[in-house]
N, C-alpha and C positions, 0 to 999 in steps of 0.2 A: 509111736516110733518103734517100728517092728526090727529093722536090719541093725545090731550091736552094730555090727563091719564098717557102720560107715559115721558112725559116732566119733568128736575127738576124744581124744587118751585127757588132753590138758586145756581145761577151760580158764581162760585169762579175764577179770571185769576191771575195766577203769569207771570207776563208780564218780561221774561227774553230776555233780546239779542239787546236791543236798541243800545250801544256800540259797539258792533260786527257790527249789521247794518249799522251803521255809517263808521265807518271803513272799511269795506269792498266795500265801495261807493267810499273813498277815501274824508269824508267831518269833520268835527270836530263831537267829541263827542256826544257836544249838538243838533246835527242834527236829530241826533236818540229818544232824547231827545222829540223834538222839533214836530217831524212826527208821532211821538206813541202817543202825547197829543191831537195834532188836529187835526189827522186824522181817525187815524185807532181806538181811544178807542171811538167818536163820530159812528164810522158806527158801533161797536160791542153793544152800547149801543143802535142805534136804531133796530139792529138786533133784542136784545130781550125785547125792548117794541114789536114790530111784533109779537111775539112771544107770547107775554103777560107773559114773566116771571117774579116772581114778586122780586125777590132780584139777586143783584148783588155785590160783591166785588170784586174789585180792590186794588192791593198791589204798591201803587206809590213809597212807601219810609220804607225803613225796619230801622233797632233798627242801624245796621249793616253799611248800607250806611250811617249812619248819622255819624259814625267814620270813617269809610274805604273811604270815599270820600273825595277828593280836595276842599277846602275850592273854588276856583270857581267853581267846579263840582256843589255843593251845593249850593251856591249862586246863579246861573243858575238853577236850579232846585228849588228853593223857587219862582225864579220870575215868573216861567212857570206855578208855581201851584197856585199863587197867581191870574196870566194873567188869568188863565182856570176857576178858582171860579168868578171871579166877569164878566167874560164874556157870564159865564154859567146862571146865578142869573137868569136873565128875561125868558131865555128856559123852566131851568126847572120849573118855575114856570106857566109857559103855557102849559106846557108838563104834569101837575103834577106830578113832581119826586121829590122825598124825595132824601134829602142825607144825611147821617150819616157817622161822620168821627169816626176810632178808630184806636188807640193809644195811645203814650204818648204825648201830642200837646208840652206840658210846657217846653221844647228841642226846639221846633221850633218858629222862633223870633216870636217877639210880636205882630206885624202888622196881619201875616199871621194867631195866632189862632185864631185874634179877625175876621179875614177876613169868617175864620170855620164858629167858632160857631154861626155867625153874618145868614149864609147860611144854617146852619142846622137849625136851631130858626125857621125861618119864611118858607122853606120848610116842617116844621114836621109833618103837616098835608095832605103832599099829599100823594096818594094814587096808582097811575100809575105804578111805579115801584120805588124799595127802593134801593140806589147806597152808597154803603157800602166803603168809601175813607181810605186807611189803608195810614197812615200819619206817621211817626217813629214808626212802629207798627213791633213788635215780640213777637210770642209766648208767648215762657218761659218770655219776661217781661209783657205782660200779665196776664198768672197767677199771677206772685208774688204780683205784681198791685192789683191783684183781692184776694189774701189773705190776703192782708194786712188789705182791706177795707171791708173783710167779718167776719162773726162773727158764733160759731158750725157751722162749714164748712161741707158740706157731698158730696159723688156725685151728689145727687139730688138738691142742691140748688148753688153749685158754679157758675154755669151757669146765676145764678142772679147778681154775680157782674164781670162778664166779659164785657170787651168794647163792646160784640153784643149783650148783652144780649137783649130781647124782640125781636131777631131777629132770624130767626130757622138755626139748625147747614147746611154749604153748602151740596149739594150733589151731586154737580159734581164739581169737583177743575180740572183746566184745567193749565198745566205747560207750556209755550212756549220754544225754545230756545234748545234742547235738551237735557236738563237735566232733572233726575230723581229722583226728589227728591223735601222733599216740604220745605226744608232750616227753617223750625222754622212755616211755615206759618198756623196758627188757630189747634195748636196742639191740644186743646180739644177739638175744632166742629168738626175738620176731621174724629173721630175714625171712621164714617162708611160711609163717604166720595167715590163715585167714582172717582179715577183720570184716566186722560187722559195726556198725554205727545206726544208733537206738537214739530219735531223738527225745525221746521220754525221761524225764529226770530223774536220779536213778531210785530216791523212794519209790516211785509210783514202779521200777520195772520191777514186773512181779515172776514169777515162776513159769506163768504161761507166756510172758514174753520170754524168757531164759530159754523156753523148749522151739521156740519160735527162729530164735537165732542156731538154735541147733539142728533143725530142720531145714535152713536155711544152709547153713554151712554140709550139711550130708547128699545134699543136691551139686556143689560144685564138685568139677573135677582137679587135681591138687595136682600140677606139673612138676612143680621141685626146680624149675627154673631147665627142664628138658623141651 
C-alpha cells in the first residue's frame, strides 16, 4: 500500500461471529470470546500502527448484549475485558496509544469503569494511534445520552456531546461475520462512512484481510453526498 493519501484517517470493526467460531470448532462460547481478544484484535491493532492509521474503533460490547446475554456470558466477558485493560496498560503506553472508551460505562460493574477510566486518564496524551473501546455502547442510546446533555441542539454542534466527540466521524466501517448491516453502530459518524462487509467470522479475519478491506476502500471514489 504505497499512496498514505488515499488511506482512511478512522478505521471502524463490528467484530461479529466470535460465537459461531467457537461453535463450529466444537469449544465453549467463551473460546471465541477468548481468541478475538488476544489474538486476532492485537495483530489488527498492530496492522494499523504499520499503517500509521490514526483511529481505530472497536465495538466489544453493545447496549444489546448487555440484555440479550447470559449472565455467565457476561460475567466471562467483563473478566476478559478487565484481563485485556490492565495487561494492555504498560504496551500501550510504550507504544503510545491512547485509548478512549464510549458508551454508557455506569451498566458496567464498578471495578471494571474505574479499571476504564483509570487507562484512558493517563493514556490521553498519547499520540501513535487513538483505539476507540465501544463498551455497552449503541447508537440510538448515544444520542439520547447526548441530547440530554446538550443544550440549542443543531446539526452542527451535536457532535460536541457525543461519546466521540473530538474524534473525527469513521470512514471506513468494516463488518465481519456476514452480515449487512451496521445494528445501531455510530449512527451519526457513519452518514458518509464507507462500509465493507467480510463474511469471515471475525477470529479468523486476520491482518491480511484488515489491509484487504483497506485496499478496497482506497480504490473507491468518496462523494460526500455531491
Amino acid at each position: 500500500m504505497n499512496n498514505k493519501n488515499y488511506l482512511p484517517k478512522h478505521v471502524a470493526i463490528i467484530p461479529d461471529g466470535n460465537r459461531r467460531w467457537a461453535k463450529e470448532k466444537g469449544k465453549p462460547t467463551t473460546e471465541g470470546h477468548r481468541y478475538a481478544a488476544q489474538t486476532t484484535l492485537p495483530n489488527l491493532i498492530n496492522e494499523l500502527i504499520k499503517l500509521e492509521i490514526k483511529y481505530f474503533t472497536f465495538w466489544a460490547l453493545s447496549t444489546e448484549n448487555l440484555i440479550g446475554r447470559t449472565k455467565e456470558e457476561l460475567s466471562h466477558l467483563f473478566n476478559l475485558i478487565r484481563i485485556s485493560l490492565k495487561s494492555k496498560y504498560k504496551e500501550f503506553k510504550e507504544k503510545k496509544i491512547r485509548l478512549k472508551i464510549i458508551g454508557n460505562l455506569i451498566k458496567l460493574p464498578e471495578d471494571l469503569q474505574k479499571e476504564a477510566y483509570k487507562i484512558t486518564k493517563e493514556t490521553m496524551n498519547n499520540k501513535k494511534i487513538t483505539i476507540v473501546l465501544g463498551l455497552n455502547y449503541g447508537g440510538r442510546d448515544e444520542i439520547i445520552r447526548a441530547i440530554k446533555r446538550g443544550k440549542n441542539l443543531t446539526k452542527e454542534n451535536l457532535g460536541n456531546y457525543l461519546d466521540t466527540a473530538g474524534i473525527p466521524d469513521p470512514d471506513l466501517i468494516i463488518r465481519t461475520g456476514g452480515e449487512k448491516r451496521l445494528s445501531g453502530f455510530m449512527l451519526w459518524q457513519s452518514e458518509y462512512s464507507e462500509l465493507y462487509f467480510s463474511d469471515l467470522l471475525f477470529p479468523d479475519f486476520t491482518a491480511k484481510e484488515l489491509e484487504k478491506a483497506i485496499i478496497n476502500y482506497s480504490e473507491r471514489q468518496r462523494r460526500f453526498g455531491k
